[in-house]
DSSP file (Angstrom, degrees, kcal/mol; ACC not computed):
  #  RESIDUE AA STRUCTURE BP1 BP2  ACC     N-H-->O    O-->H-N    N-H-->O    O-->H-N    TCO  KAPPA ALPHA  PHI   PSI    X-CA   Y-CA   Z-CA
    1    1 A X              0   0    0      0, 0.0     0, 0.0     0, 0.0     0, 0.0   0.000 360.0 360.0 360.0 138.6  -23.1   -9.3   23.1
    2    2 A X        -     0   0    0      1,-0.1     3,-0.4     4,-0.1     0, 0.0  -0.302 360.0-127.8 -76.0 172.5  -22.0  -12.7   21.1
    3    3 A X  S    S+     0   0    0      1,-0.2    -1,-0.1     0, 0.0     0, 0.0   0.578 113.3  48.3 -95.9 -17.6  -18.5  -13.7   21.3
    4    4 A X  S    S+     0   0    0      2,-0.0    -1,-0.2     0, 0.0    -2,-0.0   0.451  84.0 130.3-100.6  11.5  -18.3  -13.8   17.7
    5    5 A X        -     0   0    0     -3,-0.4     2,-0.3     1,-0.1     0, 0.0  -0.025  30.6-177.5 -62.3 161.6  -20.2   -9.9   16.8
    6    6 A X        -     0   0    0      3,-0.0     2,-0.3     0, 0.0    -1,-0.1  -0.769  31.0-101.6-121.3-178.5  -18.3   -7.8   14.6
    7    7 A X        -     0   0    0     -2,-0.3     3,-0.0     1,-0.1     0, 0.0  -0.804  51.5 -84.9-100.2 161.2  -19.1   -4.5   13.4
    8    8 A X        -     0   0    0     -2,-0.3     2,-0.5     1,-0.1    -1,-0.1  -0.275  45.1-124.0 -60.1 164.0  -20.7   -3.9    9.7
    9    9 A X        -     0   0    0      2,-0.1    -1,-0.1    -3,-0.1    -3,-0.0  -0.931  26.6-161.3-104.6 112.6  -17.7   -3.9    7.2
   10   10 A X        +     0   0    0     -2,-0.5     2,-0.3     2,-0.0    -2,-0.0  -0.216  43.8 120.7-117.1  65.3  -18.5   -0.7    5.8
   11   11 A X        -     0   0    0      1,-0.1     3,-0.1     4,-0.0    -2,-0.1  -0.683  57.2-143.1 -95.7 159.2  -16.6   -1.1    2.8
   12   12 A X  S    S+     0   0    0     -2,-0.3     2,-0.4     1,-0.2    -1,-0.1   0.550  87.2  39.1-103.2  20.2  -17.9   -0.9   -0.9
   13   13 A X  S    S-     0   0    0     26,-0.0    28,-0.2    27,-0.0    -1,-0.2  -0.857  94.1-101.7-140.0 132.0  -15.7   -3.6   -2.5
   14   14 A X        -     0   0    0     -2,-0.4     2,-0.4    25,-0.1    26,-0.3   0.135  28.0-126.9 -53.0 149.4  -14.5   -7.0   -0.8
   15   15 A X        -     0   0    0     24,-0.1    24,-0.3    25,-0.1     2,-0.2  -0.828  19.1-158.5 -99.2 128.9  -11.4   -7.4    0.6
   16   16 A X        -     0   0    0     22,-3.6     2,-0.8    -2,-0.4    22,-0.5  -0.617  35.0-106.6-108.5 156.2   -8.9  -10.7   -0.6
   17   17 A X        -     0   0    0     -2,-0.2    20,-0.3    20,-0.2     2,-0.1  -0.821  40.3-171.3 -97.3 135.6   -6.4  -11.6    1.7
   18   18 A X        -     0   0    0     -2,-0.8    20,-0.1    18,-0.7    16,-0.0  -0.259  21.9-178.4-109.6 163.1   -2.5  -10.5    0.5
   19   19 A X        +     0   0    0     -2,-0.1    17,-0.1     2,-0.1     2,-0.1   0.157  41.3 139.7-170.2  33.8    0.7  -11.6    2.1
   20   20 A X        -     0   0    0      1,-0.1    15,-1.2    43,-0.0     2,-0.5  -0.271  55.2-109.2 -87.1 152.6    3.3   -9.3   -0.6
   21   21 A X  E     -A   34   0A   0     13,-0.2    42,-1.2    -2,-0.1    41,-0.4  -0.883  43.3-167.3-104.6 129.7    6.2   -7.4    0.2
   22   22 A X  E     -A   33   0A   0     11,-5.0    11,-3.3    -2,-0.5     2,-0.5  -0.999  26.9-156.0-128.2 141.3    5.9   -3.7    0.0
   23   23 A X  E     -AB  32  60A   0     37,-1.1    37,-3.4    -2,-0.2     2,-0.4  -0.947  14.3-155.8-109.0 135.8    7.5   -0.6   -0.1
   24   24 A X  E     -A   31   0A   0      7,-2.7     7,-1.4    -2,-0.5     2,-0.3  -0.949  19.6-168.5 -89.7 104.7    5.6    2.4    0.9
   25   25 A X  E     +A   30   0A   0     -2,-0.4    33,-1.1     5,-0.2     2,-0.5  -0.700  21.0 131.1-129.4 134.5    7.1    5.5   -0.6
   26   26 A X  E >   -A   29   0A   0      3,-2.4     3,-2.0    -2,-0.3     2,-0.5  -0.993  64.8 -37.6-167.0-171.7    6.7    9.8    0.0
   27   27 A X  T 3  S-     0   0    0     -2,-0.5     3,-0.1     1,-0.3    -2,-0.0   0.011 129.3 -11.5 -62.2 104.4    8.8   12.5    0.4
   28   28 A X  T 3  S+     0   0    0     -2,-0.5    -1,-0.3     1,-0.3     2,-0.2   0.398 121.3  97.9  91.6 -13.6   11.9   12.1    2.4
   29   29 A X  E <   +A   26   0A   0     -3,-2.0    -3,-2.4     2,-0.0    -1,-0.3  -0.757  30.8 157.5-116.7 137.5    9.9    8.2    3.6
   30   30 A X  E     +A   25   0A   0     -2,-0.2     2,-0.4    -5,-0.2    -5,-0.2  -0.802  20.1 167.1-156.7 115.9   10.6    4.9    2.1
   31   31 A X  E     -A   24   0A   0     -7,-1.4    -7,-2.7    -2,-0.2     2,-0.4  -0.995  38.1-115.1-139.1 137.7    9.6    1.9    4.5
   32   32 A X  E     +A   23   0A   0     -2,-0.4    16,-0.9    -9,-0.3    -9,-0.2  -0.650  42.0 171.5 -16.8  87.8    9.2   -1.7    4.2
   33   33 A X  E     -AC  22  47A   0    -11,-3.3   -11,-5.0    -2,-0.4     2,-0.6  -0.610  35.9-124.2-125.1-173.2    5.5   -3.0    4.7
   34   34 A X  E     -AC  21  46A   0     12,-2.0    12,-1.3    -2,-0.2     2,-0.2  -0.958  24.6-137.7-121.8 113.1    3.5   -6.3    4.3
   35   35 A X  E     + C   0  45A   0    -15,-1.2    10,-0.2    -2,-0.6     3,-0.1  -0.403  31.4 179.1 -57.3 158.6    0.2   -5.6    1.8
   36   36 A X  E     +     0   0A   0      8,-1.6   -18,-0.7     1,-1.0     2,-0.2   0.624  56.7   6.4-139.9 -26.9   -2.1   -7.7    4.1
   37   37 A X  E     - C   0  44A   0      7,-0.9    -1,-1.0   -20,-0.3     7,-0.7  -0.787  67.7-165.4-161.9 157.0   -5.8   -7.4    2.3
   38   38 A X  E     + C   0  43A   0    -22,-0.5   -22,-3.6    -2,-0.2     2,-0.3  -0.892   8.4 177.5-131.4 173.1   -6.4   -5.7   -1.1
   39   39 A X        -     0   0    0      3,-2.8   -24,-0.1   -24,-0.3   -25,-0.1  -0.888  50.1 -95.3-140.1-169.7   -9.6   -4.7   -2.5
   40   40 A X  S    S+     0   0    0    -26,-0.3   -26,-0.1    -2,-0.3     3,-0.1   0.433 128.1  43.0 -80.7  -7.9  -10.5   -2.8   -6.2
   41   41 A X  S    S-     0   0    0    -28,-0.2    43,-3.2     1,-0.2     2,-0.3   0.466 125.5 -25.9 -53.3 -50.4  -10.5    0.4   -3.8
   42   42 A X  E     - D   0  83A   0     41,-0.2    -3,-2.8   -29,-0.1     2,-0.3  -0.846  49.0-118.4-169.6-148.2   -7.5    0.1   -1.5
   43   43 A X  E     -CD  38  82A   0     39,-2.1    39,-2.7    -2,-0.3     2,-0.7  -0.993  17.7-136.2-160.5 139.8   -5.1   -2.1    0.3
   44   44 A X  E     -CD  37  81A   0     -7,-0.7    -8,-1.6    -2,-0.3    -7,-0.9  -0.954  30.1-176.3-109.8 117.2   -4.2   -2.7    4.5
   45   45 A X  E     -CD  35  80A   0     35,-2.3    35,-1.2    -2,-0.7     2,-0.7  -0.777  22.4-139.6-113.4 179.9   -0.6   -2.7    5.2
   46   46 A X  E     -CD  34  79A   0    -12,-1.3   -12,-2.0    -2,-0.3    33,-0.2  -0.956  28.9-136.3-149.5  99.6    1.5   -3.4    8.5
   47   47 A X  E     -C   33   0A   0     31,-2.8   -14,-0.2    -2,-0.7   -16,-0.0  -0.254  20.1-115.8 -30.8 136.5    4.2   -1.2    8.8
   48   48 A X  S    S-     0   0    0    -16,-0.9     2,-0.3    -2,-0.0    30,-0.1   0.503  94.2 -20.8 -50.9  -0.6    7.3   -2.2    9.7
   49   49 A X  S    S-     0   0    0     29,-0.2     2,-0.6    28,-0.1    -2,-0.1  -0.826  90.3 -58.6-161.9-166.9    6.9    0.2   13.0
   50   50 A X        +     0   0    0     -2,-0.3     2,-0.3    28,-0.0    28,-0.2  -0.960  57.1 159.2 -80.8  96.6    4.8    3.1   14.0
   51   51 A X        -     0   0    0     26,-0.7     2,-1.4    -2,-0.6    -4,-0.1  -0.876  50.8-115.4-143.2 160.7    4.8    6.2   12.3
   52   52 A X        -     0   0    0     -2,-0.3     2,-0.1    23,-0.0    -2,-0.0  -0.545  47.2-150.2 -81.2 106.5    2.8    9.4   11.6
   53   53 A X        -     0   0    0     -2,-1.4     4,-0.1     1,-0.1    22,-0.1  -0.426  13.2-120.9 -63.3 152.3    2.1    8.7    7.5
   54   54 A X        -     0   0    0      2,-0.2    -1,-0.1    -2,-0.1     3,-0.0  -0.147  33.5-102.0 -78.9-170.6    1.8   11.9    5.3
   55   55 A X  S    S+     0   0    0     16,-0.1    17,-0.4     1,-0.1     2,-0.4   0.946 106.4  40.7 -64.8 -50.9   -1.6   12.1    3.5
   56   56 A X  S    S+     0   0    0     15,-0.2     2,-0.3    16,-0.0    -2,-0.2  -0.757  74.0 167.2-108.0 145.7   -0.7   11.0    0.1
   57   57 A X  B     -G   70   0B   0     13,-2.6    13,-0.7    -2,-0.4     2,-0.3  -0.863  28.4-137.7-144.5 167.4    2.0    7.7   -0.4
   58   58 A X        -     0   0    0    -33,-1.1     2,-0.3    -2,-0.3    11,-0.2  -0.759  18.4-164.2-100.1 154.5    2.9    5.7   -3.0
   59   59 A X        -     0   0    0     -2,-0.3     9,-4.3   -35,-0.2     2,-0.4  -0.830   3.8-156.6-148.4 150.5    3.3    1.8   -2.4
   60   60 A X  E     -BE  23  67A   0    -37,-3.4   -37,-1.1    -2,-0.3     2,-0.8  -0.752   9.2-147.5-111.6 145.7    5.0   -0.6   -4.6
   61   61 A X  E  >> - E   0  66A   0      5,-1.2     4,-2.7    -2,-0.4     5,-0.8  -0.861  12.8-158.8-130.2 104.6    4.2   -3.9   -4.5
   62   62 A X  T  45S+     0   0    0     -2,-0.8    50,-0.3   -41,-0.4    -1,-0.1   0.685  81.0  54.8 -52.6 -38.1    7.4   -5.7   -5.3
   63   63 A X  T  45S+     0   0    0    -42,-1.2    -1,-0.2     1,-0.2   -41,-0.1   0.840 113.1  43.3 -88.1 -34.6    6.3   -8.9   -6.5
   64   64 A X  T  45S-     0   0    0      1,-0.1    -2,-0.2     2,-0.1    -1,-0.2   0.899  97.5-128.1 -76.4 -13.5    4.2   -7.5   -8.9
   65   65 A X  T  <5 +     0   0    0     -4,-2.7    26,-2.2     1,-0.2    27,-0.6   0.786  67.2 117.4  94.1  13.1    6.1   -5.0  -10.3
   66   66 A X  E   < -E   61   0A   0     -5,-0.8    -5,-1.2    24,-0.2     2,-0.4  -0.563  49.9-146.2-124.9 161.1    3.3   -2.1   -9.8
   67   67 A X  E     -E   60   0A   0     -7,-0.2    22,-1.5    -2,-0.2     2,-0.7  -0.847  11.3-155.9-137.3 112.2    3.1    1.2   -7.9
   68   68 A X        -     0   0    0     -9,-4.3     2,-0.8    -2,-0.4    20,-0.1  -0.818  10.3-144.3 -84.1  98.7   -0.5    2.3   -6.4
   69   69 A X        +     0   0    0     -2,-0.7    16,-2.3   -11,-0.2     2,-0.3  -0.442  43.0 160.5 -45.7  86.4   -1.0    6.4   -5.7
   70   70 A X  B     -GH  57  84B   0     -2,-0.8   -13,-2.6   -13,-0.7    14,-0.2  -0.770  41.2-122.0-123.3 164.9   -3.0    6.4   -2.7
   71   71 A X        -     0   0    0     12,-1.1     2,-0.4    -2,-0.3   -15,-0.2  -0.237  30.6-120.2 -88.6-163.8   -4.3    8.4    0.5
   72   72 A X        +     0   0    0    -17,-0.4    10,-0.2    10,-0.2     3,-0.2  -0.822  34.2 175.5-122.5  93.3   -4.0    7.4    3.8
   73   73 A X  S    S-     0   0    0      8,-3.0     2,-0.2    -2,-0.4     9,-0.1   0.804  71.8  -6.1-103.5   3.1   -7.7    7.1    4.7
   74   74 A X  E     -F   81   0A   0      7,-1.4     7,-0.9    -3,-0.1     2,-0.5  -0.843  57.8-165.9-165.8 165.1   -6.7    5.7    8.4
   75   75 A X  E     -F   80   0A   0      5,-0.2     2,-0.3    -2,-0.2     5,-0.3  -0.848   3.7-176.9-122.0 168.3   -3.7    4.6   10.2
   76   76 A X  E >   -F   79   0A   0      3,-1.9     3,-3.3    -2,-0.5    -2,-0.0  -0.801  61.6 -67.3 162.2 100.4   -3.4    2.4   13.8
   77   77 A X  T 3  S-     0   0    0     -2,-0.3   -26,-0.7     1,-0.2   -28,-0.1  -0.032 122.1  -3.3  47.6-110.6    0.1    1.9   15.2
   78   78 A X  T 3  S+     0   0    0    -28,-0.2   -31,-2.8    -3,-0.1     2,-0.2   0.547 124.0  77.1-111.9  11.3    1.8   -0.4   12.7
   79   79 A X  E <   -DF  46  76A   0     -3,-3.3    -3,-1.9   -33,-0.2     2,-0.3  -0.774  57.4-176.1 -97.2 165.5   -1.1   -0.9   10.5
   80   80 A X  E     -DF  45  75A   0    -35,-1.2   -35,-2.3    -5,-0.3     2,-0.5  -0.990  16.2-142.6-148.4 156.2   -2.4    1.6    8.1
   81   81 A X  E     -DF  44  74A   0     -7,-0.9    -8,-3.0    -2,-0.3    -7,-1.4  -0.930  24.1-172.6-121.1 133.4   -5.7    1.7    5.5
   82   82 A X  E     -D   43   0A   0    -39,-2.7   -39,-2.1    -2,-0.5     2,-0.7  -0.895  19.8-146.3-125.9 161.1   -5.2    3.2    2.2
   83   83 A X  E     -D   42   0A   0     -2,-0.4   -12,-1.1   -41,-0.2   -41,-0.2  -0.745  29.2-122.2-110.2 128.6   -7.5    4.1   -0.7
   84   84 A X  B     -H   70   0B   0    -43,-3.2   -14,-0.2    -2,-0.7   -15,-0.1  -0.401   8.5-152.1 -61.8 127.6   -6.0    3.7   -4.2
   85   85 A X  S    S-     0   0    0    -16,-2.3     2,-0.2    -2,-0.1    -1,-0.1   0.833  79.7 -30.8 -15.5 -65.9   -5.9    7.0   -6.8
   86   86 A X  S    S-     0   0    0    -17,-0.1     2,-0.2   -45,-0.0     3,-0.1  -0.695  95.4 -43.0-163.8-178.6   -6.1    4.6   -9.7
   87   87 A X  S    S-     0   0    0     -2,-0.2   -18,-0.1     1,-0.1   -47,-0.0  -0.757  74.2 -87.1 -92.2 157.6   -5.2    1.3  -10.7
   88   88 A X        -     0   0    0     -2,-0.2     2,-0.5   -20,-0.1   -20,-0.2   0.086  47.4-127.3 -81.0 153.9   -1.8    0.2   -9.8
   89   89 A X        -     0   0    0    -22,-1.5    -1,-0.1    -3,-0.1   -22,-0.1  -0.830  16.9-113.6-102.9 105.8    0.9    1.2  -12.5
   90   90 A X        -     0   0    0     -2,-0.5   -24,-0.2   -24,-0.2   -25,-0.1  -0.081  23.4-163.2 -23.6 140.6    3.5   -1.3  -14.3
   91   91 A X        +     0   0    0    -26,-2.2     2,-0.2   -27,-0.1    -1,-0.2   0.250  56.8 103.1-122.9   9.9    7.0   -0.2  -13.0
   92   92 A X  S    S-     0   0    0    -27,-0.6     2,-0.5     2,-0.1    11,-0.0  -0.615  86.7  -7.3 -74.8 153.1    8.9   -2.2  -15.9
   93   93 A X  S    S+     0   0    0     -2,-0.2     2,-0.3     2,-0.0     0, 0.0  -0.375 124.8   6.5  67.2 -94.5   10.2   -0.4  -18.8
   94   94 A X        -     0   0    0     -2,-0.5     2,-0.3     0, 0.0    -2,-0.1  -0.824  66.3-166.5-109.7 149.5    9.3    3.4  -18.9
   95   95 A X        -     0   0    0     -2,-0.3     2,-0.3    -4,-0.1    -4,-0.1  -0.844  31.3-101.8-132.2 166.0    7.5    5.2  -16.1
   96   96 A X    >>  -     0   0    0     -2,-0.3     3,-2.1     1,-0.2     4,-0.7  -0.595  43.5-115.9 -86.6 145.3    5.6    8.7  -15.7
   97   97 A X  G >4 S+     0   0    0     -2,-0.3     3,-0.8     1,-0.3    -1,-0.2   0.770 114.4  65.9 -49.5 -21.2    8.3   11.0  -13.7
   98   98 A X  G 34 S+     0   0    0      1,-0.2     3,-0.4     2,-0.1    -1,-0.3   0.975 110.9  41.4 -65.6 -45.4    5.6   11.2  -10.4
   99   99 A X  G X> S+     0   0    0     -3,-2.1     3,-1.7     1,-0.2     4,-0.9   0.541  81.0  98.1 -91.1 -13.1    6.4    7.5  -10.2
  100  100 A X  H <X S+     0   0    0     -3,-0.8     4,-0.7    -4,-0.7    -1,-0.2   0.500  83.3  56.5 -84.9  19.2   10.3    7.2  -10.9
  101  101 A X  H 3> S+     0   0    0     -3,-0.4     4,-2.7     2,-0.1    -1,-0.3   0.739 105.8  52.7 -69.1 -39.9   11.0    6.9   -6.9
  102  102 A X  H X> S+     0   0    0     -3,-1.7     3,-3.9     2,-0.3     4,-1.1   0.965 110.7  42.3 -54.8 -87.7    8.7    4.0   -6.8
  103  103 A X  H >X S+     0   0    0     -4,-0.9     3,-1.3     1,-0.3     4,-1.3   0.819 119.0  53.2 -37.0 -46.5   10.7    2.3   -9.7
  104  104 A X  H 3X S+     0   0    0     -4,-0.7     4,-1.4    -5,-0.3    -1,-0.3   0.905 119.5  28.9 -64.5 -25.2   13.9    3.6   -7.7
  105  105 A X  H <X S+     0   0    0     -3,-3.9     4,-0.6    -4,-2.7    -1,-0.3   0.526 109.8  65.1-104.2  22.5   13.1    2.2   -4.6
  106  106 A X  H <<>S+     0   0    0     -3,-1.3     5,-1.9    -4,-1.1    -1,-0.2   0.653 111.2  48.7 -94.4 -14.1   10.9   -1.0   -6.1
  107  107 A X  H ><5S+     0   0    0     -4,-1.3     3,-1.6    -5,-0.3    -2,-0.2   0.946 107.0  48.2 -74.6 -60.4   15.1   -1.9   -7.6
  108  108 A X  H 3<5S+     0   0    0     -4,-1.4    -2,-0.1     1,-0.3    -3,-0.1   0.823 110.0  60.3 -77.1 -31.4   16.8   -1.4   -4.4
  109  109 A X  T 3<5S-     0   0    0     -4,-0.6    -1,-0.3    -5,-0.1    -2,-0.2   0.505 127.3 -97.9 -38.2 -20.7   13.7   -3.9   -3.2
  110  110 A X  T < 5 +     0   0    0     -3,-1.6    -3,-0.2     1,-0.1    -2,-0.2   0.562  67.3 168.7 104.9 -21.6   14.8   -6.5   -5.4
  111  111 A X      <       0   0    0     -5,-1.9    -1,-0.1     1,-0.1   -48,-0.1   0.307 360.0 360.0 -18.2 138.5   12.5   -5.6   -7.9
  112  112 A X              0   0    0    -50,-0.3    -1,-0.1   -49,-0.1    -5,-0.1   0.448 360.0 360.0-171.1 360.0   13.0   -7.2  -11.4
């Protein structure tokens, strides 16, 4: 085995590398993560800890001002991989009511 092997990437869309402050958001949960990669599919974050995620999250991505509706399609310690819903949603001005914890905790974030 080479020193340098990998396994195939079996993703379908490339991944770019991220370095954002995030908040991850779900029922009764609001934690403080680092987006780390996105792609047009999903996103890798690193938790601030280790925790059992629910299925379905939110995460806000603070400097942009957006909220993604995603699963959780696996999670490892303090990293976790999620696949986006939809494309990310503006959390300025007016938001749909599934989202308005996002906008609340994307303010208390710093959010702006």
């Amino acid at each position: 085995m080479a020193l340098f092997d990998k396994t195939p990437d079996r993703r379908f869309e490339p991944r770019r590398p991220a370095n954002t402050r995030g908040v991850l958001v779900a029922p009764g949960l609001e934690l403080a993560c680092r987006i780390v990669d996105l792609s047009d599919g999903g996103m890798r974050l690193r938790l601030d800890r280790a925790i059992s995620l629910p299925a379905v999250v939110t995460v806000v991505d603070v400097d942009a001002g957006t909220a993604c509706e995603a699963s959780v399609a696996w999670s490892k310690g303090q990293e976790a991989g999620l696949k986006c819903a939809a494309r990310p949603t503006p959390l300025k001005g007016l938001v749909p009511a599934r989202l308005a914890h996002a906008r609340d905790a994307w303010a208390r974030a710093g959010g702006r």
